[in-house]
C-alpha positions as CSV (number, residue, x, y, z in Angstrom):
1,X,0.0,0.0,0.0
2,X,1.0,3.7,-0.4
3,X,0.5,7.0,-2.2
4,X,1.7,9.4,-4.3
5,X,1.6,12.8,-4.6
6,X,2.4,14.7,-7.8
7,X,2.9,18.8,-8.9
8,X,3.0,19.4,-12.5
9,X,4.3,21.7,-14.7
10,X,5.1,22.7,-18.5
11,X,8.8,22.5,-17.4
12,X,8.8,20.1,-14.6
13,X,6.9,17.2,-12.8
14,X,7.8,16.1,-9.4
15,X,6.4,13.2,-7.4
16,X,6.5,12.4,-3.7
17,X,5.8,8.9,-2.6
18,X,5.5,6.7,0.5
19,X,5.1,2.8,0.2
20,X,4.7,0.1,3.2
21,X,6.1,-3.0,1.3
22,X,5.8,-5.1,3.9
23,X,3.4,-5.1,7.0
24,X,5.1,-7.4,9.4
25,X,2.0,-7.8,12.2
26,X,-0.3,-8.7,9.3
27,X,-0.7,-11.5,7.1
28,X,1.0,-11.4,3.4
29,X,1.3,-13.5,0.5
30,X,5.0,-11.8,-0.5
31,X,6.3,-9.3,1.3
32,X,9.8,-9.1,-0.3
33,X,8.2,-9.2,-3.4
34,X,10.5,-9.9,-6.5
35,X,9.0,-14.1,-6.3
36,X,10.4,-14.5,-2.9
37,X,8.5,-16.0,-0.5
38,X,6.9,-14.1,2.4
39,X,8.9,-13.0,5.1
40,X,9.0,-15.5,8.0
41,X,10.3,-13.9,11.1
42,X,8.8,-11.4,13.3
43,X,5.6,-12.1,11.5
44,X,1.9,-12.6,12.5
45,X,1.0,-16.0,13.0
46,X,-2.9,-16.7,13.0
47,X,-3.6,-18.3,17.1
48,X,-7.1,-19.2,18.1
49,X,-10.3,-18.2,16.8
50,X,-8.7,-16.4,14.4
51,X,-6.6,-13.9,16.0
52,X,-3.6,-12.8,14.9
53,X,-0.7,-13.4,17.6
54,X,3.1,-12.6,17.7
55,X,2.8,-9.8,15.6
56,X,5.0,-7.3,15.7
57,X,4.5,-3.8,14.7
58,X,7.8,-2.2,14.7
59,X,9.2,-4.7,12.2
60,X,8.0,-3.1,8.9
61,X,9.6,-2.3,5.6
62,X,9.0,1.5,3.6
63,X,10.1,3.1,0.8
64,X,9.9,6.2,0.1
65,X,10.6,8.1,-3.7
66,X,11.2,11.8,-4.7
67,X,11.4,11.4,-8.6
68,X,11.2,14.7,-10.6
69,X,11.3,15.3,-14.6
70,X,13.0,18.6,-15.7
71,X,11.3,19.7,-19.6
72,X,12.5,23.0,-19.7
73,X,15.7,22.0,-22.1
74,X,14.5,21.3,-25.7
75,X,15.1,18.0,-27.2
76,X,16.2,16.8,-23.7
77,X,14.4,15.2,-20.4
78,X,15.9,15.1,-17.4
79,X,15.5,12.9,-14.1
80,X,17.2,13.0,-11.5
81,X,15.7,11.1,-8.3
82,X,15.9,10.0,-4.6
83,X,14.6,6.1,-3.0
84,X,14.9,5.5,0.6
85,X,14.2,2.3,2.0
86,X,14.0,0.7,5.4
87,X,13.8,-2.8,6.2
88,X,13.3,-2.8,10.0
89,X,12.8,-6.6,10.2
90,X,15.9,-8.7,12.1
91,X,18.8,-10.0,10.0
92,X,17.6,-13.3,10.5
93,X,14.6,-12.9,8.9
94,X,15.2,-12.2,5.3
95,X,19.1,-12.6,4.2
96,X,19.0,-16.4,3.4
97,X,21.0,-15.4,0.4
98,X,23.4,-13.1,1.8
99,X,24.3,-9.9,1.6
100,X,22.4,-10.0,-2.2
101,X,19.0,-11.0,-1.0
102,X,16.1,-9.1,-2.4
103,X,15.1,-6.6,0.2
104,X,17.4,-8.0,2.7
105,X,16.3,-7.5,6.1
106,X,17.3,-5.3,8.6
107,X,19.3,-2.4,6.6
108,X,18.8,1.5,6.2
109,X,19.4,2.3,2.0
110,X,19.5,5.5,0.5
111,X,19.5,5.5,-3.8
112,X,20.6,8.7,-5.7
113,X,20.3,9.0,-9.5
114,X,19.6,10.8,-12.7
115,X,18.4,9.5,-16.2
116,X,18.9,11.6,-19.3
117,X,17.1,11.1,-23.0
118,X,18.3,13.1,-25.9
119,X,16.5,13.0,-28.9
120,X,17.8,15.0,-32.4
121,X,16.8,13.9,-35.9
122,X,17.3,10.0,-35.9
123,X,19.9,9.7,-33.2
124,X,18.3,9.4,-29.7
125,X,20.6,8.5,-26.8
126,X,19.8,7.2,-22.7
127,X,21.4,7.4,-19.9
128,X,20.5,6.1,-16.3
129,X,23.2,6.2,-12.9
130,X,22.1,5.4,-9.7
131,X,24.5,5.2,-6.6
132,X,23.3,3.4,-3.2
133,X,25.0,4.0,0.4
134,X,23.6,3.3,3.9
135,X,24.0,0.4,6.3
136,X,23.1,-3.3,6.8
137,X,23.1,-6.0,9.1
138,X,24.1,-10.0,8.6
139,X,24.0,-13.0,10.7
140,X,27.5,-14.1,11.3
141,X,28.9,-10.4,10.7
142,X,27.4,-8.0,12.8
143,X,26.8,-8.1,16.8
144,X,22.6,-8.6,16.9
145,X,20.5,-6.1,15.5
146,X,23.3,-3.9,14.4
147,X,23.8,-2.9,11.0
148,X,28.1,-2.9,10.6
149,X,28.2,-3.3,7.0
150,X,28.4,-0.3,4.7
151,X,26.7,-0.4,1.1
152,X,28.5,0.9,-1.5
153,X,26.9,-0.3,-4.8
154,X,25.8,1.4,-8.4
155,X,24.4,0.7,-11.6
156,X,23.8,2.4,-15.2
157,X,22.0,1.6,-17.9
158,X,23.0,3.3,-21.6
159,X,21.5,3.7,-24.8
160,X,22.5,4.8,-28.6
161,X,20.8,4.7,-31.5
162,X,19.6,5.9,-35.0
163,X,16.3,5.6,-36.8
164,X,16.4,5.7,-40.6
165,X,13.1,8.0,-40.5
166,X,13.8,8.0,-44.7
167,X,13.5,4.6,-45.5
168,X,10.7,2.4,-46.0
169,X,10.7,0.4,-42.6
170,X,11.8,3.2,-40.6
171,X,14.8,1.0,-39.0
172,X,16.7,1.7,-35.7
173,X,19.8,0.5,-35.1
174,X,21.0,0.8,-31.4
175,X,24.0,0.1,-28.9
176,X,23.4,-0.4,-25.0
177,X,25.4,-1.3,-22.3
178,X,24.2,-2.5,-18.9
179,X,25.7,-2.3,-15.6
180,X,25.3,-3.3,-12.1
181,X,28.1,-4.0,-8.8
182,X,28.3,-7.2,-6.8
183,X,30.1,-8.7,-4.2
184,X,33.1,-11.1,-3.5
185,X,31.4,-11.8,-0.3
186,X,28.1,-11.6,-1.2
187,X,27.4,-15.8,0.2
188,X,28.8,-14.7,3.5
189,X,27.0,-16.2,7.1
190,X,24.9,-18.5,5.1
191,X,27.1,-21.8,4.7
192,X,27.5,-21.5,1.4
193,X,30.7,-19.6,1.3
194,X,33.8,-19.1,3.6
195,X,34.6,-16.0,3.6
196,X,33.1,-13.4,6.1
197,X,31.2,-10.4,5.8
198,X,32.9,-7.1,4.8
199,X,30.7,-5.0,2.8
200,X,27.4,-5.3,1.1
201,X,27.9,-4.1,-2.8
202,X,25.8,-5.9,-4.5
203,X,23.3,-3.4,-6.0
204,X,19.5,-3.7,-4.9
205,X,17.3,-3.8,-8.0
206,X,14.0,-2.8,-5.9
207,X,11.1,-3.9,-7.8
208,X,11.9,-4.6,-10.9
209,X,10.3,-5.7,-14.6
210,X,13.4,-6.6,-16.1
211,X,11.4,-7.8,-19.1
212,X,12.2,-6.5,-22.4
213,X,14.9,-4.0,-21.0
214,X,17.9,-6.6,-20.2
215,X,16.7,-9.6,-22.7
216,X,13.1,-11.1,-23.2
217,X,14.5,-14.6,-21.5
218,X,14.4,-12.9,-18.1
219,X,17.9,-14.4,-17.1
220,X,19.6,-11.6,-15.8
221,X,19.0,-9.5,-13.0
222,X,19.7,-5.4,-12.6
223,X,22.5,-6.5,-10.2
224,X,26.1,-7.7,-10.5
225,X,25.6,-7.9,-14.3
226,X,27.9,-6.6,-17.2
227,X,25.7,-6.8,-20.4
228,X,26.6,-5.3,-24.0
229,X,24.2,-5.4,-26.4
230,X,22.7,-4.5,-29.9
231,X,19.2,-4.3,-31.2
232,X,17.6,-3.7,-34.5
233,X,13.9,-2.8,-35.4
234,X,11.9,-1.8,-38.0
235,X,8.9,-1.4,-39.0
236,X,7.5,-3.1,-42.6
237,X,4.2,-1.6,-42.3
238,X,2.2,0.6,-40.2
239,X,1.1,-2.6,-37.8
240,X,3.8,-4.3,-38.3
241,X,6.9,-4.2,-36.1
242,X,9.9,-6.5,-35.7
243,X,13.0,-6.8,-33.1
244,X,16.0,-8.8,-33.4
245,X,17.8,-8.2,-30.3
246,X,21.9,-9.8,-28.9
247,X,22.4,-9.8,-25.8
248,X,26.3,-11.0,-24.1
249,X,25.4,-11.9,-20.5
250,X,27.7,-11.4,-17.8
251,X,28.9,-11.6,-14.3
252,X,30.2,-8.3,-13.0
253,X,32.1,-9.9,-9.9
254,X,32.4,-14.1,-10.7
255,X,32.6,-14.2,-7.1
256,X,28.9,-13.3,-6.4
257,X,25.9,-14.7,-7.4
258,X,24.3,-15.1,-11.0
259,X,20.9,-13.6,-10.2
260,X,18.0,-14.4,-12.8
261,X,15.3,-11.7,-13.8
262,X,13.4,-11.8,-10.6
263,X,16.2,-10.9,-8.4
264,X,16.9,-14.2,-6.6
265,X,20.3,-15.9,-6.4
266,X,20.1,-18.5,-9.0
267,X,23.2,-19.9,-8.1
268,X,26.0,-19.5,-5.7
269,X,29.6,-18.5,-7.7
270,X,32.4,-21.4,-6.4
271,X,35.1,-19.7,-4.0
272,X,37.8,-20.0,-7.0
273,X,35.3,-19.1,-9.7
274,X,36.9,-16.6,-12.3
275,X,34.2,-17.1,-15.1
276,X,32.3,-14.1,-15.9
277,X,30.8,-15.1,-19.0
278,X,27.1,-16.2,-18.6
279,X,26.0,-16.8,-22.7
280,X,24.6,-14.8,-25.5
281,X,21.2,-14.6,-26.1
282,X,19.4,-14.0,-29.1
283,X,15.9,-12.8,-29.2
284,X,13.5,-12.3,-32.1
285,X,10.2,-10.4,-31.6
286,X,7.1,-9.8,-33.7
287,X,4.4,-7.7,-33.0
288,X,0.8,-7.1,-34.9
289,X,-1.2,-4.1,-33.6
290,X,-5.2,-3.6,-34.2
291,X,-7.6,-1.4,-33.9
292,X,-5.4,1.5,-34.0
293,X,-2.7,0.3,-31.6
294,X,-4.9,-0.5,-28.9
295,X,-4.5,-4.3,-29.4
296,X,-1.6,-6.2,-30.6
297,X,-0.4,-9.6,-30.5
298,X,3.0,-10.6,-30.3
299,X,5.3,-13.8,-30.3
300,X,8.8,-13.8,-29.5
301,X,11.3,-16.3,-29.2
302,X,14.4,-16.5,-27.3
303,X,17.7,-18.9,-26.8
304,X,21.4,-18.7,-24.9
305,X,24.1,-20.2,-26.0
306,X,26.2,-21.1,-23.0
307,X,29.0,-19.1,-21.8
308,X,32.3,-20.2,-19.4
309,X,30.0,-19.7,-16.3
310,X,27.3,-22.2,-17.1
311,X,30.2,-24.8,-18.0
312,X,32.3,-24.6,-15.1
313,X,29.7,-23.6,-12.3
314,X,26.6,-25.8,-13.6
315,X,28.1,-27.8,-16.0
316,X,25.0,-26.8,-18.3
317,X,26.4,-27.2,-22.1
318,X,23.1,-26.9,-23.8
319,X,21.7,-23.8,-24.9
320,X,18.5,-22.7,-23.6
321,X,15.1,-22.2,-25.6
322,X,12.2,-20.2,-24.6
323,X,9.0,-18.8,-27.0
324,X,6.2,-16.8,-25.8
325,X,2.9,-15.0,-27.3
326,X,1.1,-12.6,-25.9
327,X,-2.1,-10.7,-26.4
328,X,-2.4,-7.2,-25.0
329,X,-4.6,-4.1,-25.0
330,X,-5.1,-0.6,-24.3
331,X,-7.9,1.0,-22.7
């Protein structure tokens, strides 16, 4: 639950939110969100008759955004923006993943950024930073309900490109590259790794809907991720529109985890690990729109070719395949 508030302008808009993401005296079906399950400890249990029992109140998690869009530069938005969040649940409760885990209990995180969109004639270009600093607090590292480890992650997410507006199919041709920090020690206090706990760098990825921004196979997470990439699109009619999209998956750090698209840790990196190299994927799109854009069907299919990672730490040789089609509309 939580609301916004927004002031809006011909040369700005600014928006000032506060959102309880997770309610710990009441019941919830996933309160970490992201595909996690619901946070365990500290919870509401349901006693007799009913009643909710064990609850408590203090143990809540809030976020809260200041995200503003200058206009007043021609050709040009800009966005620069603010996310606090605070997880006041215990460091038992939600850091079964380590230092990584999506919204990992018990930590106080701050999130500065900016995004920037040029547009002139066919060339457009993108650019997103965000840098994140505060505290957190990990089983095995810290002394209770402390929080001794500092968070020093960042991420940025980059665009080129150019549209042939003169030809026929109105084809773009455009460059990204995508970036997030991890951690060495990001598998520390949770068995699966022996080294202790230092520093929490992996960035956070909040909430995210990684889908069709870092691949359509949904493999790769906004965190501890290197990803170059090209795309091509056109257009052979007015309905018509088709994608054909590479994508070179990476590890950032090969010590921390390979998380997939909805933040978890797929898979725990080995001590030695030096592979970085996740695959390449390859997607291919099409897209039919009706009733003047307001419906449109679309298939796509997608598949990886595995990289030095997948070799070494799962000993997965085959590629992957994965198709979808989808029916959408606007109201």
């Amino acid at each position: 639950d939580g609301v916004m508030f927004a002031y809006q302008t011909k040369s700005w808009d600014s928006y000032f939110g506060w959102f309880r993401n997770s309610e710990s005296d009441l019941g919830q079906a996933a309160a970490v969100g992201s595909a996690a399950p619901n946070v365990a400890g500290g919870s509401a249990t349901v006693g007799g008759a009913g009643n909710l029992v064990g609850g408590d109140a203090n143990r809540d998690a809030d976020m809260f955004i200041f995200y503003n869009q200058i206009k007043m530069v021609p050709g040009m938005v800009i966005e620069p923006f603010y996310v606090y969040y605070k997880n006041n649940y215990s460091s038992a409760d939600n850091a079964g993943q380590g230092v990584g885990t999506a919204k990992h209990s018990n930590q106080t995180r701050h999130m500065v950024g900016n995004r920037i969109e040029f547009r002139k004639g066919g060339f457009d270009f993108s650019n997103e930073i965000a840098y994140q600093f505060g505290q957190m607090g990990q089983l095995g590292a810290c002394q209770g309900e402390q929080k001794c480890l500092h968070i020093n992650a960042w991420a940025t997410r980059n665009w080129i490109g150019y549209t042939f507006y003169d030809t026929a199919w109105k084809t773009r041709l455009a460059f990204n590259l995508d970036y997030a920090s991890g951690d060495s020690r990001n598998n520390c206090g949770t068995g699966g790794g022996n080294m202790g706990c230092k520093s929490a760098n992996t960035f956070e990825n909040f909430f995210p809907t990684n889908h069709i921004h870092m691949g359509y196979m949904d493999v790769q997470a906004w965190k501890n991720m290197l990803s170059p990439s090209v795309n091509l699109q056109a257009r052979p009619s007015a309905r018509d529109h088709i994608e054909l999209w590479y994508t070179n998956l990476n590890l950032a750090n090969s010590k921390d985890c390979w998380y997939r698209g909805a933040q978890g840790c797929y898979v725990f990196s080995n001590n030695n690990n030096t592979k970085t190299h996740i695959g390449d994927e390859i997607d291919v799109a099409y897209t039919r729109m009706f009733a003047d854009g307001k419906v449109a069907l679309q298939a796509a299919y997608g598949t990886i070719f595995s990289g030095g990672y997948l070799t070494s730490t799962l000993n997965q040789t085959a590629n992957q395949h994965w198709a979808y089609m989808s029916l959408w509309m606007n109201f």
